[in-house]
RONUZA-854579 format. One record per residue (C-alpha): residue in three letters; x, y, z; residue number from 1. Coordinates in steps of 0.5 Angstrom, whole numbers. Example, Ala and Ser with C-alpha at 12.3 -4.5 7.8 and 13.67 -1.06 7.14 Angstrom:
<dopas>
+------+-------+-------+-------+-----+
| code |     u |     v |     w | pos |
+------+-------+-------+-------+-----+
|  ALA |    25 |    -9 |    16 |   1 |
|  SER |    27 |    -2 |    14 |   2 |
+------+-------+-------+-------+-----+
</dopas>
This chain:
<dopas>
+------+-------+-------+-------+-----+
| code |     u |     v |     w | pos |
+------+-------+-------+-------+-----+
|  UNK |  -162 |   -64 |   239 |   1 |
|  UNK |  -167 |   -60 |   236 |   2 |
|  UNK |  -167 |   -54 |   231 |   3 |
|  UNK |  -172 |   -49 |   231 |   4 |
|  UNK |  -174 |   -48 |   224 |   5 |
|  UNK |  -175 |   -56 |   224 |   6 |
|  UNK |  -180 |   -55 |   229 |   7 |
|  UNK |  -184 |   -49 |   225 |   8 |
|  UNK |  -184 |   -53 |   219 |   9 |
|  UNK |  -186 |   -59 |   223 |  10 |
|  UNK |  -192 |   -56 |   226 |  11 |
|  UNK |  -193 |   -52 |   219 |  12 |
|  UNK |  -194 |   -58 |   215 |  13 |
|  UNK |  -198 |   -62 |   222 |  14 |
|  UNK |  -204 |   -56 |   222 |  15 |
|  UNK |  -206 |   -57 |   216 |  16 |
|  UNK |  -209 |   -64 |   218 |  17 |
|  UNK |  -206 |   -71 |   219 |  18 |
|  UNK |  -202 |   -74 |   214 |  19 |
|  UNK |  -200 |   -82 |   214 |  20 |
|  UNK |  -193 |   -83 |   215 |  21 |
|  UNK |  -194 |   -87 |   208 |  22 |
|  UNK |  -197 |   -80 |   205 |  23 |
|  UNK |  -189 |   -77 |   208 |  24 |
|  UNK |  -186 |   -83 |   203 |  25 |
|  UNK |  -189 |   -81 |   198 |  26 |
|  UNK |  -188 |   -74 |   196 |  27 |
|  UNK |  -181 |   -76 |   198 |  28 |
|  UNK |  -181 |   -81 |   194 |  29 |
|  UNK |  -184 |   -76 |   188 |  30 |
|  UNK |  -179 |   -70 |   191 |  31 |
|  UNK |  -173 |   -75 |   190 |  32 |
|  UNK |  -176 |   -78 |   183 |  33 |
|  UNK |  -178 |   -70 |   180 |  34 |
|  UNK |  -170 |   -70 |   182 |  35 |
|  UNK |  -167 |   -76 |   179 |  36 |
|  UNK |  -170 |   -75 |   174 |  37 |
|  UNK |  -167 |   -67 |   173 |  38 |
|  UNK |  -160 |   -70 |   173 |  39 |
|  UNK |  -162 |   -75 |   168 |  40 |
|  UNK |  -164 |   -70 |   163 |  41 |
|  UNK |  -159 |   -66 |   164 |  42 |
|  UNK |  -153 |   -73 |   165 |  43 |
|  UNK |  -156 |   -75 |   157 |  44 |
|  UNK |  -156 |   -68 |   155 |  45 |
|  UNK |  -148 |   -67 |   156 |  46 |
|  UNK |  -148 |   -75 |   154 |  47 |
|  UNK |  -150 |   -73 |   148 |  48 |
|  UNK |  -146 |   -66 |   147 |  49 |
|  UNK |  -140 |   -70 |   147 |  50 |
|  UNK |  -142 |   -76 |   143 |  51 |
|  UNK |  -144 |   -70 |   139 |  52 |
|  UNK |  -136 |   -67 |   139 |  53 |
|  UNK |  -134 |   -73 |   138 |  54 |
|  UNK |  -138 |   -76 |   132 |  55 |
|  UNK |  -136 |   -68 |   129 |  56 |
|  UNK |  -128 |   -70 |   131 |  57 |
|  UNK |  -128 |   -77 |   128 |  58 |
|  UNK |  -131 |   -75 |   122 |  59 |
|  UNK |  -127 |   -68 |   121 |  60 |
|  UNK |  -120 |   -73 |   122 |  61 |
|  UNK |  -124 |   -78 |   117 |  62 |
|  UNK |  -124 |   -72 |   112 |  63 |
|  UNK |  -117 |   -70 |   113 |  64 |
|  UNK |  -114 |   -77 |   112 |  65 |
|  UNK |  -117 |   -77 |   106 |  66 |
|  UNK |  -115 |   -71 |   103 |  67 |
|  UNK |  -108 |   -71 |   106 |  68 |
|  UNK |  -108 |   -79 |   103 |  69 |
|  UNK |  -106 |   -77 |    96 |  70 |
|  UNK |  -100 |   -73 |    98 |  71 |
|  UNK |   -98 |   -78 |   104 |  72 |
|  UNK |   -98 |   -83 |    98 |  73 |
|  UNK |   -93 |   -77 |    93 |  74 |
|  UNK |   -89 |   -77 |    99 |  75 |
|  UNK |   -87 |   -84 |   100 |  76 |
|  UNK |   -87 |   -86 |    93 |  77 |
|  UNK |   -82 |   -81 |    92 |  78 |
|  UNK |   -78 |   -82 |    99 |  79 |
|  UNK |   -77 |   -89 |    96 |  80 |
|  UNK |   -76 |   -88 |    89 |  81 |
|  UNK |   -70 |   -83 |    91 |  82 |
|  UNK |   -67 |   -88 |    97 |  83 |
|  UNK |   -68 |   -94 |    92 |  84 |
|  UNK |   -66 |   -89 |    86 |  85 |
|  UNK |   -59 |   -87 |    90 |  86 |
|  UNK |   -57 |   -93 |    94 |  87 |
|  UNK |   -52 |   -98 |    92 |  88 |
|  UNK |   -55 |  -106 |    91 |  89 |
|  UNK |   -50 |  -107 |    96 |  90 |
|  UNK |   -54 |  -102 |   101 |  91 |
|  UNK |   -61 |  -104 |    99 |  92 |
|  UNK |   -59 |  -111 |   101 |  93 |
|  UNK |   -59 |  -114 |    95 |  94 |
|  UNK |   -52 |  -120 |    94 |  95 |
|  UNK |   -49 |  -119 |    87 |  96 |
|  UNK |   -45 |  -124 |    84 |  97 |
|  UNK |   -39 |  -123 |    79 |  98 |
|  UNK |   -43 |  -124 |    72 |  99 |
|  UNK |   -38 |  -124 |    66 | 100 |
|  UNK |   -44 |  -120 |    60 | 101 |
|  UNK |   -39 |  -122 |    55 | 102 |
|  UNK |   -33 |  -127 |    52 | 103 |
|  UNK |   -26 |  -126 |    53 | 104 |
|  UNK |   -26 |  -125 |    45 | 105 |
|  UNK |   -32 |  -119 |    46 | 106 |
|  UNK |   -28 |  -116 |    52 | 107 |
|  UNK |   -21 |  -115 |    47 | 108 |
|  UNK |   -25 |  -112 |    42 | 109 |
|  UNK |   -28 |  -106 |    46 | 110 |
|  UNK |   -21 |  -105 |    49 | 111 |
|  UNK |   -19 |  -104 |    42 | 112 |
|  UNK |   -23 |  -100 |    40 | 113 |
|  UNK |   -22 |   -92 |    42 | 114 |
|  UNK |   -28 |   -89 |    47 | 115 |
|  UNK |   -32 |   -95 |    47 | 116 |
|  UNK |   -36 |   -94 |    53 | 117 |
|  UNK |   -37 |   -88 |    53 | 118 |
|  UNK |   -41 |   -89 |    45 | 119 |
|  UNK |   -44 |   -96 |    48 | 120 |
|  UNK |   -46 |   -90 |    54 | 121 |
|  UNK |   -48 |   -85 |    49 | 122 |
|  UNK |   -52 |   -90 |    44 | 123 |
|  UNK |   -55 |   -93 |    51 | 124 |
|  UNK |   -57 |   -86 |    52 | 125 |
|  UNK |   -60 |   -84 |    45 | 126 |
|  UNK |   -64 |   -91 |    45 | 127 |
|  UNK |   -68 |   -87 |    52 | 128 |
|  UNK |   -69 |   -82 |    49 | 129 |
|  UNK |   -71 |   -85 |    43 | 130 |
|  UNK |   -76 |   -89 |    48 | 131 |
|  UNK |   -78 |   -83 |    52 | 132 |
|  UNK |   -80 |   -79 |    45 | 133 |
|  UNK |   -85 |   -85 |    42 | 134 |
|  UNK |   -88 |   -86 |    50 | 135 |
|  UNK |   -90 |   -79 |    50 | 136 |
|  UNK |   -93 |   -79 |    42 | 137 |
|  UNK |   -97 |   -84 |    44 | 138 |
|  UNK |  -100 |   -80 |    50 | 139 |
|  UNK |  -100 |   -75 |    46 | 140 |
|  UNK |  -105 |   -79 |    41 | 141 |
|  UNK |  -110 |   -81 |    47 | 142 |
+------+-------+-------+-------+-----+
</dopas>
């Protein structure tokens, strides 16, 4: 089966003179190099857009990670302060035996006096507050 353009295109390129059938290797080896070497360019163009993409990416997630980081950590410091802050020892899974602070003597005397946890309670908080004033002038002084 032959196709007519073929033919005219054979018998165009034999009129010009003989050529080898190594010649015929040749330019195809040179037509099919010129059209590697096409796709070649334009693979390691398009490689390197996205490679470009991606350094851009990962550098942008590395600067949001950063930036966000100091807020991740207020976040969790305080979602643990408030949990632990909240929570029974009980509920954190820490075991708490019966302790006795004080005598059997000492307990009675407390018991005598009238409103004596609630003035341990206002002395314990007095001596916070107390605390808190001397920290924060020594702040102040820096």
């Amino acid at each position: 089966m032959s196709w007519g353009y073929l033919d005219e295109f054979w018998d165009a390129i034999t009129e010009v003179g003989t050529y080898s059938v190594a010649w015929f290797e040749s330019i195809g080896n040179a037509v099919a190099g010129a059209i590697g070497g096409f796709f070649s360019d334009l693979i390691h163009h398009v490689y390197d857009s996205f490679y470009f993409f991606e350094w851009l990416l990962d550098n942008l997630g590395d600067i949001m990670i950063t930036a966000f980081s100091p807020l991740n950590w207020l976040f969790s410091f305080f979602s643990g302060f408030l949990k632990t802050a909240t929570s029974s020892l009980e509920d954190l899974g820490i075991e708490v035996n019966e302790i006795t602070v004080y005598t059997d003597n000492v307990e009675a005397l407390f018991e005598a006096v009238p409103y004596s946890e609630i003035m341990l309670n206002g002395i314990a908080g007095a001596l916070g507050v107390f605390f808190l004033i001397v920290i924060i002038k020594q702040f102040t002084k820096i």
